[in-house]
C-alpha positions in Angstrom: 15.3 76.4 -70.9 17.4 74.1 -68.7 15.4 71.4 -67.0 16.0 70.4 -63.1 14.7 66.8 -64.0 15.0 65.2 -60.6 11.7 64.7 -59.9 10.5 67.8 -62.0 6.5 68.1 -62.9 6.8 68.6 -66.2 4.5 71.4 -67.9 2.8 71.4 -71.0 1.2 74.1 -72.7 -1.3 72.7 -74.8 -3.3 74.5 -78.3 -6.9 72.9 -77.2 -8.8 74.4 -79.9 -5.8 72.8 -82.5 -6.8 70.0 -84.6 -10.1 68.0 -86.0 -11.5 67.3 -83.3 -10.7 69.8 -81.0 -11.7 70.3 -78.2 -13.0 67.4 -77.2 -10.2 65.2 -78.2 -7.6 67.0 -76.6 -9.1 67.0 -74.0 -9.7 63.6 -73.2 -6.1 62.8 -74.0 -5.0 65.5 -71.8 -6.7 63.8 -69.0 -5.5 60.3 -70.0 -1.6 61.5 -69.8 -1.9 63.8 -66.8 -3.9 60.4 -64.6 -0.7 58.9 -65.7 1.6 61.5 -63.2 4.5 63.9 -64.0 2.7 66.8 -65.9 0.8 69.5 -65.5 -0.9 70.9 -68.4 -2.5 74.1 -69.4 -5.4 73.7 -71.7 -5.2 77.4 -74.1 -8.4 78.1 -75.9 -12.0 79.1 -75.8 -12.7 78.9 -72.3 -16.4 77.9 -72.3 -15.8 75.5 -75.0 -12.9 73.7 -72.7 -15.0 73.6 -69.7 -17.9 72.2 -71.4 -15.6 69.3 -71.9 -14.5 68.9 -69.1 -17.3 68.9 -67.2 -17.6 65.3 -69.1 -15.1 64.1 -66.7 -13.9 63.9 -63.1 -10.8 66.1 -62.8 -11.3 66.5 -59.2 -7.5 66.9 -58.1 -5.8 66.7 -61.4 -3.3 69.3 -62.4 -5.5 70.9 -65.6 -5.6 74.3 -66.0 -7.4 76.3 -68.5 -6.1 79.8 -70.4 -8.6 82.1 -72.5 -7.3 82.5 -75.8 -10.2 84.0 -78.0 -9.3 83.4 -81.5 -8.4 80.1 -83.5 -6.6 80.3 -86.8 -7.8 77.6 -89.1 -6.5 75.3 -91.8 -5.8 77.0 -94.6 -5.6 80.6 -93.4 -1.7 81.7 -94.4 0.0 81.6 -91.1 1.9 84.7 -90.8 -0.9 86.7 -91.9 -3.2 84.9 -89.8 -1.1 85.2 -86.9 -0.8 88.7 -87.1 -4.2 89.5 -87.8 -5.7 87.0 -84.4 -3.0 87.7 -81.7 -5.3 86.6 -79.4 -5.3 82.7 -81.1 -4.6 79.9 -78.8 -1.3 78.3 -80.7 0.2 81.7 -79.9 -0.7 82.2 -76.3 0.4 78.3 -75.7 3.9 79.6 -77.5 4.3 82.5 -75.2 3.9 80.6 -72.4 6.8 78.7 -73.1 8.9 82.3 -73.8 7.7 83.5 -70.7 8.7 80.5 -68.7 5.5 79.2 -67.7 5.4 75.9 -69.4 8.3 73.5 -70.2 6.9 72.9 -74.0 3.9 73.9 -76.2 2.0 71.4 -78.0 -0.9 71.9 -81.3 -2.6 69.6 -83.5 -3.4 72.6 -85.6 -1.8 73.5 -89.0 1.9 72.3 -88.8 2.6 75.6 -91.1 1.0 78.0 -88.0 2.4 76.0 -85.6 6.0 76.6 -87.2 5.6 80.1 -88.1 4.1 80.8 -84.1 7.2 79.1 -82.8 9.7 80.7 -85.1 8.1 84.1 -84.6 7.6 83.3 -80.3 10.6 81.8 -79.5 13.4 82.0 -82.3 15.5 79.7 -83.8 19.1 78.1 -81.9 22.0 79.8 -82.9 23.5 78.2 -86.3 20.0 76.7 -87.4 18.3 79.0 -90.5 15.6 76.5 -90.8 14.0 74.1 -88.3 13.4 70.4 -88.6 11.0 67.4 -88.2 12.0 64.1 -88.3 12.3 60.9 -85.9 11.7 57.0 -86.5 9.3 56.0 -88.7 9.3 52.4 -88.9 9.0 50.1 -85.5 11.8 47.9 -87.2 14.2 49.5 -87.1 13.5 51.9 -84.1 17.3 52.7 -84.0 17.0 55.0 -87.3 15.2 58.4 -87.2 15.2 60.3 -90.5 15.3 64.1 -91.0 13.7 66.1 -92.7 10.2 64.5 -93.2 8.4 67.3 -95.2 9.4 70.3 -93.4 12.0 71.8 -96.2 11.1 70.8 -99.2 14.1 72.7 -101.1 17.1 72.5 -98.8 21.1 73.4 -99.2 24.1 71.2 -98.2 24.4 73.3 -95.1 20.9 72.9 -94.0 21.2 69.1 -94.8 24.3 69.3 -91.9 22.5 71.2 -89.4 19.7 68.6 -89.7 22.3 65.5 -89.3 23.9 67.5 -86.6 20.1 67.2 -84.8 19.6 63.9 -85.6 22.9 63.1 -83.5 21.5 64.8 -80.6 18.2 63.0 -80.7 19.6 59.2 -81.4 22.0 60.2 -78.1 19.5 61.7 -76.3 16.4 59.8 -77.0 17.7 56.3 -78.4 20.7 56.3 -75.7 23.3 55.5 -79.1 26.9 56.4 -78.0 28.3 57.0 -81.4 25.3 57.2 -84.1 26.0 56.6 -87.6 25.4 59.0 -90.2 24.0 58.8 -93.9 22.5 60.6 -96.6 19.7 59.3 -98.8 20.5 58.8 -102.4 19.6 56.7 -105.3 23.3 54.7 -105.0 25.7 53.7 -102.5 28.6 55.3 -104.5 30.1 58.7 -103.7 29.3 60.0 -106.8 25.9 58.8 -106.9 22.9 61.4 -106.0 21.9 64.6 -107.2 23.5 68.3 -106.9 22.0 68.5 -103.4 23.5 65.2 -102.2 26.5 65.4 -103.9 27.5 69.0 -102.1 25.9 67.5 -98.9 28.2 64.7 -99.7 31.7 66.7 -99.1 30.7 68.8 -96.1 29.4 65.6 -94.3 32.7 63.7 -95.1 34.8 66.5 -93.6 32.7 67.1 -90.8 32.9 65.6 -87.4 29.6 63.0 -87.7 30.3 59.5 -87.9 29.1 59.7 -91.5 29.2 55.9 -93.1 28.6 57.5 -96.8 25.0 57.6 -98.6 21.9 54.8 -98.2 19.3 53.6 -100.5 15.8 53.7 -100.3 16.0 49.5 -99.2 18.6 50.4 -96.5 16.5 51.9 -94.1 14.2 49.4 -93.2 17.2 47.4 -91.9 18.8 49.8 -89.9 22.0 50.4 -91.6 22.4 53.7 -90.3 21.1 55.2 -87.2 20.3 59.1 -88.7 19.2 59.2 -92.3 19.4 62.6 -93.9 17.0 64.2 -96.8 15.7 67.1 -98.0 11.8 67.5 -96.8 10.4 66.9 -100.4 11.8 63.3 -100.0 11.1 62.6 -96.9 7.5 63.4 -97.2 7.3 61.3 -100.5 9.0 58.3 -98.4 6.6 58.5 -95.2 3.7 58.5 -97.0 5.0 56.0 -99.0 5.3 53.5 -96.2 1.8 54.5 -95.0 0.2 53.7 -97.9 2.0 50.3 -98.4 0.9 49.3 -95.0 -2.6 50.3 -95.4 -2.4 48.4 -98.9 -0.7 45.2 -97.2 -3.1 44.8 -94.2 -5.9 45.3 -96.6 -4.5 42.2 -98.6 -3.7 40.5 -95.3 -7.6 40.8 -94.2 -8.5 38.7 -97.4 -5.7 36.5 -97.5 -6.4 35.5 -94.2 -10.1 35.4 -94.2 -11.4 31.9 -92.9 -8.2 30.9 -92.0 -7.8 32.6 -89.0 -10.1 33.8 -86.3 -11.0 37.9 -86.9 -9.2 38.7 -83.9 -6.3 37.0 -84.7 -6.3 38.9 -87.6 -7.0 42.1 -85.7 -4.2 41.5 -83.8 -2.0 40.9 -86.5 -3.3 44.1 -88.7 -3.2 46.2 -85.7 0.8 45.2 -84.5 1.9 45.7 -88.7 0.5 49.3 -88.8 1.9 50.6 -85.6 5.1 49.1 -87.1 4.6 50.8 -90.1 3.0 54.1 -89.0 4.8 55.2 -86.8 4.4 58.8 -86.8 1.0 58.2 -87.4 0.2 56.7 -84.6 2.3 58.8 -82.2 0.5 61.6 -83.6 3.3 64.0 -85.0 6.9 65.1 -83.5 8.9 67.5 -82.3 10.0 70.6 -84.2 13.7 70.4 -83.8 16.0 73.9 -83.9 13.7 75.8 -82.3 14.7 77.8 -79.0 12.0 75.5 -76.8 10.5 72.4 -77.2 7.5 72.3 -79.9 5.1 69.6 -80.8 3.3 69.7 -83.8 1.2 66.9 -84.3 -1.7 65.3 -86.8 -5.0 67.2 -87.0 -6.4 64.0 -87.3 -4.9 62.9 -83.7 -7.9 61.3 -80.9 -7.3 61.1 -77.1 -4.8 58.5 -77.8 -2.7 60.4 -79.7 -2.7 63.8 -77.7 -1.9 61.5 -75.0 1.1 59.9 -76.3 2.5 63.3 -77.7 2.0 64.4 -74.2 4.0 61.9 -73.0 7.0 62.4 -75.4 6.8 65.6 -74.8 7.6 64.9 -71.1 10.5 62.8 -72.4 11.9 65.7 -74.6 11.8 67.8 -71.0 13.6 65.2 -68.8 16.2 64.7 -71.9 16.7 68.4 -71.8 17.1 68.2 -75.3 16.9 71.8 -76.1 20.1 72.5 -74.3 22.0 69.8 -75.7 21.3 70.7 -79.2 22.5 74.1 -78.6 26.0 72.5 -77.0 26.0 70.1 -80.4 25.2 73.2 -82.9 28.3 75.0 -82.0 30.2 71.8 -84.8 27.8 74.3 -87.4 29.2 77.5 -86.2 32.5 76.9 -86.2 32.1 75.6 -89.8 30.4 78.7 -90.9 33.0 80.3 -89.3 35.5 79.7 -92.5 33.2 80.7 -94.5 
């Protein structure tokens, strides 16, 4: 879907019944984002459940609406069987709206597996992309570097590794406003020859390709920027962001002791609290987009509160206004005209 972005209301279709604390978390952050202006959201669940919330608040003017889905599919319930077997569960209806052009995105903090497979299923894939992606930044130093694939693909092919990079591109553009973005692959060594089969055939194609590819990084490398779009298969990417959130979470623990009597417990709150929103990025955004899917598709944290929902509402909105659905599909035709010698 094209956006008209001059002035547009965006619209988010939102899972409410989708996540740990649902519904009363999502929504409290829906009503924090849409006080803030510039979207309307539907609210897709149990009805009674939704109103009963609501009812907590005043949403006397406020663009809110609510959509009866009856069933909710639950963690741990295989998603395409589930799927299949509730047609009536909220993730799904809050997809369909989005193919039937009644919302500009869909949003769940339910089971990222369910929320793929209802996308994939609902609204297809862009042309050229076999498997979607999530990614973005992950640490708020370097907040010029977004790396895919964060745990989506855990086994991936050079090809697929590509079509990520060629996404990346279109978000560090789009999103970050970088011209030109630089382009690497994750590897144990700086060398060409250094990586595994998957990084080494990875290696070739992105060296012939159009990217501005700088060669492979290191682990070290990307916490000082050196390239803007880091690329990995979703096993390693998974391993290295919940690497850094356990480091943080080890390293404010420390800091709490170190600094004990020496500073005033506020200062240290301050100082804990600004180190994990460095650190935990994704964590405290509350999830990303799904990228290579025909519509935009937030899947975030079942452990996401108000403040969460409300910031993935509010990217969200961003994604819209970048219309960054149509320009990956203008940046996925460098794929397909690879393929094309295959």
């Amino acid at each position: 879907m094209m956006a008209d972005t001059d002035n547009k209301v965006v619209k988010v279709a939102i899972d409410a019944m989708g996540g740990d604390y649902a519904p009363r978390e999502i929504v409290k952050g829906t009503i924090e984002a849409v006080k803030e202006g510039g979207v309307e959201v539907i609210l897709v669940g149990r009805g009674d459940a939704i109103q009963k919330e609501m009812a907590r608040y005043d949403v006397s003017g406020l663009p809110i609406h609510i959509m009866s889905a009856s069933e909710v599919i639950l963690d741990g319930e295989p998603p395409i069987m589930a799927l299949r077997q509730k047609p009536d569960a909220s993730v799904l209806v809050a997809t369909q709206l989005v193919k039937k052009g009644e919302a500009d995105a869909v949003i769940s903090m339910g089971p990222t597996g369910t929320v793929m497979v209802s996308a994939m299923v609902t609204l297809g894939t862009l042309e050229g992309i076999k498997r979607p992606t999530v990614g973005g930044d992950v640490l708020g130093f370097v907040p010029e570097t977004v790396v895919f694939d964060l745990g989506a693909n855990v086994d991936c092919n050079p090809r697929e590794l590509l079509s990520f990079a060629v996404m990346g591109c279109v978000v560090a553009r789009r999103m970050l406003h970088i011209t030109n973005p630089t382009v690497a692959l994750l590897s144990n060594g700086a060398e060409e020859g250094k990586g595994n089969h998957l990084v080494k055939g990875a290696y070739q194609l992105f060296k012939n390709s159009d990217l501005n590819f700088i060669g492979s990084v290191e682990g070290n490398d990307i916490t000082v920027g050196k390239a803007n779009v880091i690329i990995c298969d979703g096993f390693t990417g998974n391993v290295l962001i919940k690497f850094c959130e356990g480091l943080s979470k080890s390293i404010i623990e420390r800091l709490r002791v170190t600094l004990d009597k020496r500073l005033s417990k506020t200062d240290i709150d301050a100082v804990c609290e600004d180190l994990f929103s460095l650190t935990n990025v994704v964590d405290v955004r509350g999830g990303g987009l799904v990228y290579g899917i025909n519509g935009l598709v937030w899947t975030g944290h079942g452990r996401s509160k108000a403040p969460q929902v409300a910031k993935s509402i509010h990217q969200v909105k961003l994604a819209v206004e970048a219309n960054l659905v149509e320009s990956l599909k203008l940046e996925l035709t460098k794929i397909q005209e690879l393929e094309g010698g295959d």
